[in-house]
MARTOR-719566 format. One line per field, with one value per residue (C-alpha): residue number from 1; residue in one letter; chain; x negated, y, z. Coordinates in nm, 4 decimals, decimal comma. Layout:
resi [NUM:...]
resn [A:...]
chain [A:...]
x [X:...]
y [Y:...]
z [Z:...]
//
This chain:
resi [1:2:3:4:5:6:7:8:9:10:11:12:13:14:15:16:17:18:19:20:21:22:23:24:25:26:27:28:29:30:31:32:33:34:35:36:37:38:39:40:41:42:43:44:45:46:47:48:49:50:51:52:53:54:55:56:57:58:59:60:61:62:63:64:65:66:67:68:69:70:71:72:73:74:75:76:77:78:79:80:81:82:83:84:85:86:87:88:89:90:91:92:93:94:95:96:97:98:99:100:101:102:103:104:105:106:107:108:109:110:111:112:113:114:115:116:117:118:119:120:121:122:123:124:125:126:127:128:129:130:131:132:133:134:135:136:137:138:139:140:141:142:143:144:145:146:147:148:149:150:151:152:153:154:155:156]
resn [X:X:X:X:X:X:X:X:X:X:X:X:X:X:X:X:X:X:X:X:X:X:X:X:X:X:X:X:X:X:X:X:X:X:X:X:X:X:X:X:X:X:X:X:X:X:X:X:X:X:X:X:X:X:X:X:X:X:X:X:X:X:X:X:X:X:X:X:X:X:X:X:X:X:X:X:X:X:X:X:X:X:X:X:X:X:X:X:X:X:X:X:X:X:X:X:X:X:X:X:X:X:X:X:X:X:X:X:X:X:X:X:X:X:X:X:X:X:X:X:X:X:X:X:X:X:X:X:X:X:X:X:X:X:X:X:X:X:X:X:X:X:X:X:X:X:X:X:X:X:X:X:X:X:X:X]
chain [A:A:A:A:A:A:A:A:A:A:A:A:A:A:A:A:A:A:A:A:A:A:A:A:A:A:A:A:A:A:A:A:A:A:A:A:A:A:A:A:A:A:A:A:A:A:A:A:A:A:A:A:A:A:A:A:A:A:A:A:A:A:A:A:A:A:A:A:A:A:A:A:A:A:A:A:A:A:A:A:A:A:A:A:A:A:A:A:A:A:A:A:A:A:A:A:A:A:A:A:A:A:A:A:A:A:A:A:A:A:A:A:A:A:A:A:A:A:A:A:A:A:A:A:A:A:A:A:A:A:A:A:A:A:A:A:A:A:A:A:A:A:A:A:A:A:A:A:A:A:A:A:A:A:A:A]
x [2,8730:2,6482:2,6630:2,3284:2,1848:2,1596:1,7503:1,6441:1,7665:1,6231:1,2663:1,2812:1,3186:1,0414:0,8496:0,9475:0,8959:0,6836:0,2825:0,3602:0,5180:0,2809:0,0003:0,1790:0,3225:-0,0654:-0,2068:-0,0003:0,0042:-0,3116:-0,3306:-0,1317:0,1443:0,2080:0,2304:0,4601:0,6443:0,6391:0,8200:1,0646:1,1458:1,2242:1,4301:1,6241:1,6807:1,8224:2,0367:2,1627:2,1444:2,4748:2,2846:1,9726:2,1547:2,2461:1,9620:1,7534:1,4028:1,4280:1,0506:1,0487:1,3471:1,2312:0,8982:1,0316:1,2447:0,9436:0,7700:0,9980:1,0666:0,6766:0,5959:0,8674:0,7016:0,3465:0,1693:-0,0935:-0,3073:-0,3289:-0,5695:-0,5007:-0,7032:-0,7306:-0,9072:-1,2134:-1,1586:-1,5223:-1,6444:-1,6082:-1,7913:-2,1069:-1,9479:-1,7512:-1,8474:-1,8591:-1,7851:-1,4422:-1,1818:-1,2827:-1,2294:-0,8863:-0,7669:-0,8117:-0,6091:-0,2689:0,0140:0,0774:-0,2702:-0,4032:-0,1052:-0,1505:-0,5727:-0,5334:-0,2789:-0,4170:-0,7956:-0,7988:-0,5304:-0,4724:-0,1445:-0,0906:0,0732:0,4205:0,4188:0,3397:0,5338:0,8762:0,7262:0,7366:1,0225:0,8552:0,7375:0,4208:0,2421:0,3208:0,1377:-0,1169:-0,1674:-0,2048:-0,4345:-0,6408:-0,6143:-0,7309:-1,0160:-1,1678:-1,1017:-1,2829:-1,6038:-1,6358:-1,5719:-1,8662:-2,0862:-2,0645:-2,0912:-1,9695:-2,1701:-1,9823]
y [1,4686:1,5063:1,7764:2,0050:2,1853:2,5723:2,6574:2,7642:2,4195:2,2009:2,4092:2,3693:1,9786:1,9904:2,1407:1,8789:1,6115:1,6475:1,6833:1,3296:1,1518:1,2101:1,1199:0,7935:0,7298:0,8145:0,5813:0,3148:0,3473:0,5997:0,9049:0,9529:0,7255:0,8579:1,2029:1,1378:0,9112:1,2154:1,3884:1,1463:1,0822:1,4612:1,4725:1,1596:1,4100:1,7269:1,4723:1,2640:1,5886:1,3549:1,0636:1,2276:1,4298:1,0869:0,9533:0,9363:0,8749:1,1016:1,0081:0,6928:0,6273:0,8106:0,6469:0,2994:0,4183:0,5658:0,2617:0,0449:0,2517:0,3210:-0,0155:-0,1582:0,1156:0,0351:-0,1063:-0,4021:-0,2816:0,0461:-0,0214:0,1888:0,4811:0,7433:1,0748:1,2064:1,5723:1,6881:1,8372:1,4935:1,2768:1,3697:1,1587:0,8884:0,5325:0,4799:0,1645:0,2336:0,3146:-0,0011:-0,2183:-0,0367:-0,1260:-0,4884:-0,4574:-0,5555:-0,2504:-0,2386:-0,3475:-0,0287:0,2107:0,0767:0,1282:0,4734:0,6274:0,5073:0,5370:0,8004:1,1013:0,9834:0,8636:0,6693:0,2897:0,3836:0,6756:0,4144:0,1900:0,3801:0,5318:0,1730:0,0542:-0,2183:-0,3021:-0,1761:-0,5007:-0,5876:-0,2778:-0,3711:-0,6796:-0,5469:-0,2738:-0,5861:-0,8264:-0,4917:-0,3821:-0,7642:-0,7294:-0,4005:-0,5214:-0,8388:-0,6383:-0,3545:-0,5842:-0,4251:-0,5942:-0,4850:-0,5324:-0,6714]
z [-0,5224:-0,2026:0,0260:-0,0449:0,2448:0,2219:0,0873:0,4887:0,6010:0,3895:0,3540:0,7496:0,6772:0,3999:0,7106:0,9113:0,7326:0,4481:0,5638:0,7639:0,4759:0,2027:0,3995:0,4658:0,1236:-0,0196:0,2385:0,0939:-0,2699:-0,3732:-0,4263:-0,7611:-0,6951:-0,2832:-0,4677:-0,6770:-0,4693:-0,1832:-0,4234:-0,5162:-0,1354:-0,1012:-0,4333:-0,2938:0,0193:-0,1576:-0,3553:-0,0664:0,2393:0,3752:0,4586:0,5717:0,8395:1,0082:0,9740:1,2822:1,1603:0,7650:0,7472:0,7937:0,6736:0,3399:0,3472:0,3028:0,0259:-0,1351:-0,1402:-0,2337:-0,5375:-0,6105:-0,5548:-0,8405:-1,0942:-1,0168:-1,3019:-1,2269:-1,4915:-1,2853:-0,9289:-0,6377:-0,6250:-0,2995:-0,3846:-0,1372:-0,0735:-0,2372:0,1095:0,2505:-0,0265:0,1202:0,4907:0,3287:0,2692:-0,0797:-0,0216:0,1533:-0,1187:-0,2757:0,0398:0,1571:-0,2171:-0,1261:0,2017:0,2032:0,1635:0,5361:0,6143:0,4242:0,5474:0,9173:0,9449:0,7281:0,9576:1,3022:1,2244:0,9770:1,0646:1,4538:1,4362:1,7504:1,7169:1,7868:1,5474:1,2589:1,3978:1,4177:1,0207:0,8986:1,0907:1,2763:1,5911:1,8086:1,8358:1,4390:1,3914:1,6568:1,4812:1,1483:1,2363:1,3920:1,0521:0,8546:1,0639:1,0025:0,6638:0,6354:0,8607:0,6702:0,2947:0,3993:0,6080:0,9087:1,2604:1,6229:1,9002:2,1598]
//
């Protein structure tokens, strides 16, 4: 039996890590399945506080758990879906949810993090456990895929 934290320490790690990790995990796998797999990473967590309290990355670290595991119970009847809060529908591409769905896992994850909430290379690199200039490259590969998918050019 694992060691549990006391309620203030692990609500301070929910704090922590939580608001990062569910917009990764619903970057990657949609909005129903990142949910639930955001809760799954933070049951894994409370059930294994010993190993998270060496661990020096918990959100990354929990995000490619998450996956893993969401990504073995995904069924291929079921396509990816991400939801657009309604304030933004009237902004968003409706193209866009379509296109990211045909992006690769890490393609997806990489452009949503960096392009959508901010997240600087690093910070999605050290989340996926993988260099800066794999996620350079990726981020690259995706943005193609997304021009050539909405038919959009850049001026150079």
């Amino acid at each position: 039996m694992s060691n549990r934290p006391s309620r203030d320490e692990f609500r301070s790690f929910v704090s922590a890590v939580e608001p990062r990790l569910r917009v990764a995990l619903v970057s990657a796998c949609g909005s129903p399945k990142g949910l639930e797999a955001t809760a799954i990473a933070l049951e894994y967590a409370w059930e294994h506080w010993d190993r998270m309290t060496n661990v020096e990355n918990p959100a990354g670290y929990l995000y490619r758990l998450a996956v893993r595991r969401a990504w073995r119970m995904r069924s291929p009847a079921v396509p990816l879906t991400w939801e657009v809060p309604s304030e933004d529908r009237v902004r968003a591409e409706p193209k866009l949810a379509p296109a990211l769905g045909k992006l690769s896992r890490r393609q997806r994850t990489v452009v949503v993090l960096i392009d959508g909430f901010e997240w600087t290379h690093q910070e999605v690199a050290d989340l996926l456990g993988v260099g800066r200039s794999t996620v350079q490259q990726h981020h690259e590969r995706a943005l193609g895929r997304l021009r050539d998918e909405l038919g959009v050019s850049v001026d150079v």
